[in-house]
C-alpha positions as CSV (number, residue, x, y, z in Angstrom):
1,X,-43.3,-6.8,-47.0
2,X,-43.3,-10.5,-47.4
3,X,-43.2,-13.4,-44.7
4,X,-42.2,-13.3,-41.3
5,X,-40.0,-10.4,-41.0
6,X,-42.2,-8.0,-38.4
7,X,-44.1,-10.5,-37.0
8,X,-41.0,-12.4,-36.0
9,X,-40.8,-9.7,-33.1
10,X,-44.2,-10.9,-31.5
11,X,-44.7,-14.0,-32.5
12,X,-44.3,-16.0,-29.4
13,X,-46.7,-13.1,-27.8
14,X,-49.3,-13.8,-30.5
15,X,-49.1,-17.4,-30.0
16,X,-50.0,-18.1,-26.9
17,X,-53.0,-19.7,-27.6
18,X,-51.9,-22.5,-29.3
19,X,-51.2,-25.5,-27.5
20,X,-47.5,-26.5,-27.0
21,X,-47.7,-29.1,-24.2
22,X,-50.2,-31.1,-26.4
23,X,-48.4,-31.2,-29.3
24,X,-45.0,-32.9,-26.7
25,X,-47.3,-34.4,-24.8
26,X,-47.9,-35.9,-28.7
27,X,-44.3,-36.3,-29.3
28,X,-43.1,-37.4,-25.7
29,X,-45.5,-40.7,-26.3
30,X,-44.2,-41.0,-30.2
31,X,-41.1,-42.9,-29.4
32,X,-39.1,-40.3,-31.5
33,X,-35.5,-41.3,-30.9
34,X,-32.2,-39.1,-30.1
35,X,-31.9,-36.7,-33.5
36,X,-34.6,-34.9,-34.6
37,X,-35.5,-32.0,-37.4
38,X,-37.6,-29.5,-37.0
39,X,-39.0,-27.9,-40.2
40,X,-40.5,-24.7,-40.4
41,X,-39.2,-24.2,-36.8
42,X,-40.5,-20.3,-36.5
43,X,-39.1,-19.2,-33.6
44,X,-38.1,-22.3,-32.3
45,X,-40.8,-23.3,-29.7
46,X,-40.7,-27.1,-30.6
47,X,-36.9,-27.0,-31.4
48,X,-36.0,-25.6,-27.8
49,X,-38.6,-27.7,-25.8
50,X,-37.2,-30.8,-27.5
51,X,-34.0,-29.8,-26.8
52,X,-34.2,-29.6,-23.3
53,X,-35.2,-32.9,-23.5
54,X,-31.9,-33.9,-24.4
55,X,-33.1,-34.6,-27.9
56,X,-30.1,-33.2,-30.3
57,X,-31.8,-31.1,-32.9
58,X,-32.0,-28.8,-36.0
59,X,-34.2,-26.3,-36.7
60,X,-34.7,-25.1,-39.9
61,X,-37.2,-22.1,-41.4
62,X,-37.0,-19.8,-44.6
63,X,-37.3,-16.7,-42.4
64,X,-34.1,-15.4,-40.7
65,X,-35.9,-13.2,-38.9
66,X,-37.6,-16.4,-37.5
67,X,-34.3,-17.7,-36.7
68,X,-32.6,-14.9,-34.8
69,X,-36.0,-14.9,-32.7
70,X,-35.4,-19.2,-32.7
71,X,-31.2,-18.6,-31.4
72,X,-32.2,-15.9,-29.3
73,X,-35.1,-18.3,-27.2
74,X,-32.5,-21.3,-27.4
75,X,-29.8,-19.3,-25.9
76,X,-32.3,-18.2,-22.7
77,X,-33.3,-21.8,-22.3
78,X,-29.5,-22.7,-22.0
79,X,-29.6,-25.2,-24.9
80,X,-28.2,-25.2,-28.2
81,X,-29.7,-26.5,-31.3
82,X,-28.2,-25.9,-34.5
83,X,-30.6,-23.3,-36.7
84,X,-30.3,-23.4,-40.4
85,X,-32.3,-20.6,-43.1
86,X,-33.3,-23.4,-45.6
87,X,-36.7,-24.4,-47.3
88,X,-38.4,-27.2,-45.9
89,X,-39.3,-28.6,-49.1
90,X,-35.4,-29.5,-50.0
91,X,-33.0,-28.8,-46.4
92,X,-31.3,-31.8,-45.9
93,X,-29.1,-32.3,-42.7
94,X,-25.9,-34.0,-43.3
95,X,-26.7,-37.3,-42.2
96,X,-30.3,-39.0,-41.7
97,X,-32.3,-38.5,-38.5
98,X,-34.5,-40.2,-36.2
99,X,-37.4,-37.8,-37.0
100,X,-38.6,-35.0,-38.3
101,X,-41.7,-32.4,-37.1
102,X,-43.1,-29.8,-39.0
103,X,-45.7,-27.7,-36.4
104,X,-48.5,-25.1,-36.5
105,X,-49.3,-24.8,-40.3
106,X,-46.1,-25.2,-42.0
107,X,-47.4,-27.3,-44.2
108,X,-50.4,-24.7,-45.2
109,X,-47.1,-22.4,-46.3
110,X,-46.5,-25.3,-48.9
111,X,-48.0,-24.6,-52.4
112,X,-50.3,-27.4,-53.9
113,X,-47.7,-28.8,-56.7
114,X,-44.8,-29.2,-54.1
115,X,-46.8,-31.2,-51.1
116,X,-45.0,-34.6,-53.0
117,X,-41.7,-33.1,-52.9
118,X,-42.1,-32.0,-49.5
119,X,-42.6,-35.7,-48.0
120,X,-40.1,-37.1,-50.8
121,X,-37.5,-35.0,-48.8
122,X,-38.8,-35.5,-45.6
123,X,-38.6,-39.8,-46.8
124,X,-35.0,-38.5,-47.5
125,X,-34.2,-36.7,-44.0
126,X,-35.0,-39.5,-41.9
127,X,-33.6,-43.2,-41.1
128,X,-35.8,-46.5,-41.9
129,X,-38.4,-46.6,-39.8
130,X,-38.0,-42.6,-38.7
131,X,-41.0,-40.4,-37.6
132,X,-42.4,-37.8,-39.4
133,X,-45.4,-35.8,-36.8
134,X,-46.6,-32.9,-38.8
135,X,-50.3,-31.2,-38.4
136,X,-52.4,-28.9,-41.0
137,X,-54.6,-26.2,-40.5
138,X,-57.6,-28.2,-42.2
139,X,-59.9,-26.9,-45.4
140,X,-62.6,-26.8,-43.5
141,X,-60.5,-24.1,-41.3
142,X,-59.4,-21.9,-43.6
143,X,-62.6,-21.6,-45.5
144,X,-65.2,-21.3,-43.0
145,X,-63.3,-19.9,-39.7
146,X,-60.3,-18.2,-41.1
147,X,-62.1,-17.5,-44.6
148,X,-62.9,-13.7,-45.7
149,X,-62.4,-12.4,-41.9
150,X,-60.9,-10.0,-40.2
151,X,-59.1,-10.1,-36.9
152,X,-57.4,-8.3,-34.5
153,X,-55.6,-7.7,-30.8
154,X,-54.5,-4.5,-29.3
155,X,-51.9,-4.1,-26.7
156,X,-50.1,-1.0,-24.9
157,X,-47.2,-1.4,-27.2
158,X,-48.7,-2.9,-30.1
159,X,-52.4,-2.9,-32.2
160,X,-52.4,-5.5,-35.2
161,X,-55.0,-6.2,-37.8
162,X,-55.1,-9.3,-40.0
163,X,-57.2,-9.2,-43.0
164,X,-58.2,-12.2,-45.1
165,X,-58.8,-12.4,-48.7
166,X,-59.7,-15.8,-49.4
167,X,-58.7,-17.5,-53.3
168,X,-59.9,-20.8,-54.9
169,X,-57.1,-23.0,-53.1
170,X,-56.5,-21.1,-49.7
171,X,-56.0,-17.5,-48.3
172,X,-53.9,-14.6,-48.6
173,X,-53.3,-12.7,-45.1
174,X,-52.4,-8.8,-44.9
175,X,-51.2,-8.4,-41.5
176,X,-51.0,-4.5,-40.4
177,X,-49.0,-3.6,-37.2
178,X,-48.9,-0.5,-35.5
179,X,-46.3,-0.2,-33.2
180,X,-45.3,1.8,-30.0
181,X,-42.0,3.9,-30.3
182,X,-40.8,4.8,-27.2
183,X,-41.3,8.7,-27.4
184,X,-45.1,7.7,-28.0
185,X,-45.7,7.8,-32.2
186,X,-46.8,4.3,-33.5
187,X,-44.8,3.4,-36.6
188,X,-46.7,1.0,-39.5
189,X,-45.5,-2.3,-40.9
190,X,-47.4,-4.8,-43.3
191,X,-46.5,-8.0,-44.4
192,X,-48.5,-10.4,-46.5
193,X,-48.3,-14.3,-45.9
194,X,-50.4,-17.0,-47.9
195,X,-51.6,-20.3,-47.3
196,X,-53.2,-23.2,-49.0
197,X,-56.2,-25.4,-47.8
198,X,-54.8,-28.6,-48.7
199,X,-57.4,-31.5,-48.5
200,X,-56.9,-34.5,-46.5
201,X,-56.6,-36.7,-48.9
202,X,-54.5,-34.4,-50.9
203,X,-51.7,-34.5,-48.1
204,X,-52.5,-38.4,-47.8
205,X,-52.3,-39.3,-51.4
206,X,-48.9,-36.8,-51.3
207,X,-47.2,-39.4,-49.2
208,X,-48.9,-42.9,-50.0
209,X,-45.8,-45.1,-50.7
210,X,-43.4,-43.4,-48.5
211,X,-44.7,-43.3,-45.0
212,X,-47.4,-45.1,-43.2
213,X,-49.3,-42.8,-41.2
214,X,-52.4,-41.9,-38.6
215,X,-54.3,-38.8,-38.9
216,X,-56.2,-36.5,-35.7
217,X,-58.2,-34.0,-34.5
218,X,-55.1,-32.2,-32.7
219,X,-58.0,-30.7,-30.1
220,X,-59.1,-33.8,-28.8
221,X,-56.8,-36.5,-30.6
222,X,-59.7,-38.3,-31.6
223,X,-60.7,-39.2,-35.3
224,X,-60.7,-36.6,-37.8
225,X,-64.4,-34.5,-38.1
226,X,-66.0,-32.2,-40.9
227,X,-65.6,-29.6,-38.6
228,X,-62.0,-30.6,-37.2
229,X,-59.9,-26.8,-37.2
230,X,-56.5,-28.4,-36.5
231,X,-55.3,-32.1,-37.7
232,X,-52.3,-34.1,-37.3
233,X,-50.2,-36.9,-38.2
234,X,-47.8,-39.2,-36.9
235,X,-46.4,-41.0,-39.5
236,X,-43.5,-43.8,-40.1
237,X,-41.3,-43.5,-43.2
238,X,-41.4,-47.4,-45.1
């Protein structure tokens, strides 16, 4: 199985150590404006949280699994974004927004050849002058730390195993579950998902002429290291 359509069901579970209140403490001090996107959404973390704010927003992913796990969190956090199966590399709302977001390694799910048409859309979705705050899992991430490894967590209801098989330009992922039925027996899913280790300056030169833009270590929002895991930009389109 392909993409996000087990892991959908745990996700947020399996998340829990990346950090959400930096990335809107990130956003909250970005100046972002009323209308936002947020591309690649998942299940909706960043969508939701922004939505609360009062911000009015779209999230938009590939997986619809993804997005009936997104509706599902928006609807117990009383708000209501609008959730749209679309790819990020040509979703257009119906009307240009204040800014767009694309969180925690959307843009690793990007292949090589398509990282210009990515941005040229993003250029498209957003108003003069809009933000665009995306981060990367960096090369230097998925070669040494993700690389040829294998990892794994085991709950009461749930044991998974992620297996890494790494390729010139990224990493393909096998992800195994084994999960608890009710009367006891474990039942076995796999999906496989595959990301690229895009270079700095292959991302930067990818959207030189459309959006001015800073880049961080999204640990301690510093400059960018060799051994940075995580980076981000904020970015402002021309």
């Amino acid at each position: 199985m392909n993409g996000y359509g087990c892991l959908a069901a745990y996700y947020d579970r399996l998340m829990t150590d990346f950090d959400y209140a930096g990335y809107l403490a990130l956003l909250d001090r970005s100046s972002l404006g009323e209308e936002g996107v947020d591309l690649c959404c998942g299940s909706g973390a960043i969508t939701v949280a922004l939505a609360k704010r009062g911000k009015r927003m779209t999230g938009a992913d590939i997986s619809p699994e993804m997005l009936g796990r997104a509706a599902q969190n928006a609807r117990e956090a009383g708000v209501r974004p609008v959730f749209v199966q679309a790819d990020a590399t040509t979703f257009r709302p119906h009307k240009p927004v204040d800014f767009a977001t694309c969180v925690c390694d959307g843009i690793n799910y990007i292949k090589p050849k398509n990282l210009a048409v990515f941005f040229k859309n993003a250029a498209c979705i957003l108003k003069e002058g809009g933000k665009l705050i995306f981060d990367a899992s960096s090369e230097y991430k998925i070669k040494k730390i993700i690389a040829d490894n294998v990892f794994f967590e085991d709950y009461d209801d749930l044991t998974y195993l992620w297996t890494n098989t790494q390729f010139k330009g990224g990493v393909k992922m096998e992800l195994t579950f084994f999960i608890r039925e009710k009367d006891g027996r474990y039942i076995k899913q796999t999906e496989e998902h595959t990301q690229y280790a895009h270079t700095r300056e292959d991302i930067e030169n990818a959207m030189k002429g459309m959006f001015s833009f800073k880049a961080y270590d999204f640990r301690t929002m510093k400059e960018v290291g060799a051994k940075t895991a995580r980076i981000v930009w904020v970015c402002e389109k021309l």
